[in-house]
N, C-alpha and C positions, 0 to 999 in steps of 0.2 A: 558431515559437512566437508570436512579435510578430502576424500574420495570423489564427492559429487565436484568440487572445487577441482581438483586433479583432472578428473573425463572431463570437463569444459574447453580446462588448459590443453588438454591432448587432441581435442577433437578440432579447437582454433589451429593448431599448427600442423596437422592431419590435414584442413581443407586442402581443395584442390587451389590453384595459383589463382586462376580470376575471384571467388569467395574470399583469398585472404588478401586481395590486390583489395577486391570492394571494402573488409573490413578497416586495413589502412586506411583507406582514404577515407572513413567514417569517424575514424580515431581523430586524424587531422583536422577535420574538420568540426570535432566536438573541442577538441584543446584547443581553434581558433575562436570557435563560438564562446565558448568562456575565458578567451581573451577580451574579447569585445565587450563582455557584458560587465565584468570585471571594471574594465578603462571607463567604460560608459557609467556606470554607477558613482564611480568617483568624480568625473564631468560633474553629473547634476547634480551631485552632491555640492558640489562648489558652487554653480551656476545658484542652488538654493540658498548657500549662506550667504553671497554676493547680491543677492535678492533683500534677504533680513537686514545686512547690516548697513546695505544703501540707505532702506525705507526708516532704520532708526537715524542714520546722518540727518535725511531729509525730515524725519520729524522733529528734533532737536534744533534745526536749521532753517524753516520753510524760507528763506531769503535768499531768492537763485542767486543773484551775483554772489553771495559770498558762498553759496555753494559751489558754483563754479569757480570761485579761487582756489577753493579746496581739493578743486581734483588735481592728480599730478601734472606736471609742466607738458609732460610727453603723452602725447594721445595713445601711443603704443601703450604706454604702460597703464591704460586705465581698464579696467574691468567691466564686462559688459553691462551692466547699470549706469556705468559712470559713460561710458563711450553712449549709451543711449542717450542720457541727459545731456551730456557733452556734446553730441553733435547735434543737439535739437537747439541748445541754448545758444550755442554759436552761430549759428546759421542764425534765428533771433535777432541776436546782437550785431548781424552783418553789415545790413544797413543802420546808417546815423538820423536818419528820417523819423519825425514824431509824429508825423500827422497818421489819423485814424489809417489812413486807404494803406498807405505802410507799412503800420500796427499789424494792420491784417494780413498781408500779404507777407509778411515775417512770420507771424504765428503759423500761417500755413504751407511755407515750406519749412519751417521750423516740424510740425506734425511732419510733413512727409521725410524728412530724416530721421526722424526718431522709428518711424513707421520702419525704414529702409534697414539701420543699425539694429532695430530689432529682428527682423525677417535674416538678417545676416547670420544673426545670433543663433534663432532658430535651426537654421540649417547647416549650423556647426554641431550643434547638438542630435539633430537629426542625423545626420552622417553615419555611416556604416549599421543602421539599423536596418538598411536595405541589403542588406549582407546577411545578416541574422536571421531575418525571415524567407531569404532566400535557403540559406541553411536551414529552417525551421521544415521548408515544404518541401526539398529536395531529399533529405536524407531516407525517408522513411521508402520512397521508388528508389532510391542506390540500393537500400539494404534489401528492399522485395526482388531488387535484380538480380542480385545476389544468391536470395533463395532459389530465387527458378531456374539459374544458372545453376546451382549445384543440385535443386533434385531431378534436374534434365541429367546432369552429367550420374547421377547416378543409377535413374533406368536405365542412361544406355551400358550403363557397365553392368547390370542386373542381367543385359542379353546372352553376354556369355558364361551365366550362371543357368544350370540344369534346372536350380528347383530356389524356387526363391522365400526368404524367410524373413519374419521379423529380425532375426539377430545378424539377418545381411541389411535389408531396408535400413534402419534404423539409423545405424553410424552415420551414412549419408544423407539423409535425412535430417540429422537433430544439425551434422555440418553447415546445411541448410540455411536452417531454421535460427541461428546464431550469426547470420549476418544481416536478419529481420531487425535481432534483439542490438544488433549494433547502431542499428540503423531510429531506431526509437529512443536509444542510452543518446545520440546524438540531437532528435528534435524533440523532446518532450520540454530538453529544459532550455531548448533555442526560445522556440516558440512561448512557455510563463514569459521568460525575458523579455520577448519582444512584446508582448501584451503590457506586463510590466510599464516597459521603459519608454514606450511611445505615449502612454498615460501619463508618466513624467515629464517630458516634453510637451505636452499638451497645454500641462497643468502650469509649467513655466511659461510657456509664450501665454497663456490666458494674463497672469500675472506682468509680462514684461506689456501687454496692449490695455493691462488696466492701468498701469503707469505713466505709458504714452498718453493716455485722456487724460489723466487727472494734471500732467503739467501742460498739457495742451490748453487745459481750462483755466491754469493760472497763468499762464502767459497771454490768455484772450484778456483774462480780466486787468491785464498792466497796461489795457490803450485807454 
């Protein structure tokens, strides 16, 4: 193991300069990709408790005005359930008008902000997963450009070899063959992630548009 582990190490810092230029930039590109995924896990992670501990206020509470007292003073500092309900219920309460035709036309710009605050939301969570999967399909053609680059550059070094052998082939060859494997160490675990974490995101805005209905319905039913 110790040996095989050694010829990898020697054979990485043996390639020729474009091969080890490609592997960098595959390295970079993988310690980015599991920055992202990393930051991003922790997001929805929040975004989910933010979710649970809304839905327990509002079952404890169903009485919007005094749920809306409860949110903080400052809209900055509400959390995206509370800025959903919050900008839904506000708008709502914008006009002082009771009559029906009001009623309604409140409830539904009241929906279409919540609609709005939610899509907002989404697309903050959405965010640099368009990065990820760009990472996910790009790496695998860096790392094959890679190999061809180096088993080119090593026929043409074979030309001024008399009699050519596996134990000439080979070294160049496996040099190769190792910015393939960089190039895979890089999108295998882009790509679970981004499969992963856009099903998170899915699953949260499905949640933040069943929430939009259900106070949309209670606010219909207060004309």
């Amino acid at each position: 193991m110790e040996e095989n582990s050694l010829s990898i190490v020697s054979l990485i810092f043996n390639a020729g300069f474009v091969v080890q230029l490609v592997m960098i930039i595959l390295v970079l590109m993988s310690i980015y990709s599991w920055t992202v995924i990393m930051s991003k896990k922790k997001i929805l992670m929040d975004a989910s408790n933010d979710i649970e501990i809304f839905h327990e206020e509002f079952e404890r509470n169903e009485k919007l005005p005094d749920l809306y007292k409860n949110l903080p003073k400052l809209a900055s500092d509400w959390s995206a359930m509370e800025d959903i309900f919050g900008s839904g219920y506000k708008e709502f309460t914008h006009s002082k008008s009771t009559s029906n035709q009001s009623l309604i036309m409140n409830s539904e710009r009241a929906y279409r902000a919540m609609n709005t605050s939610a899509s907002n939301e989404i697309d903050r969570l959405d965010s640099s997963l368009s990065i990820l999967a760009m990472i996910a399909s790009s790496s695998p053609y860096i790392g094959l450009f890679g190999t061809v680059w180096g088993i080119m550059h090593s026929f043409i070094g074979l030309a001024s070899v008399k009699q050519a052998t596996i134990a000439v082939v080979a070294p160049g060859i496996a040099e190769a063959l190792i910015a393939t494997a960089f190039g895979l160490f890089a999108a295998i675990p882009a790509t679970i992630a981004y499969n992963r974490l856009v099903s998170q995101v899915e699953e949260i805005g499905n949640k933040y548009t069943a929430f939009v209905e259900e106070i949309f319905v209670i606010l219909q039913r207060q004309k």
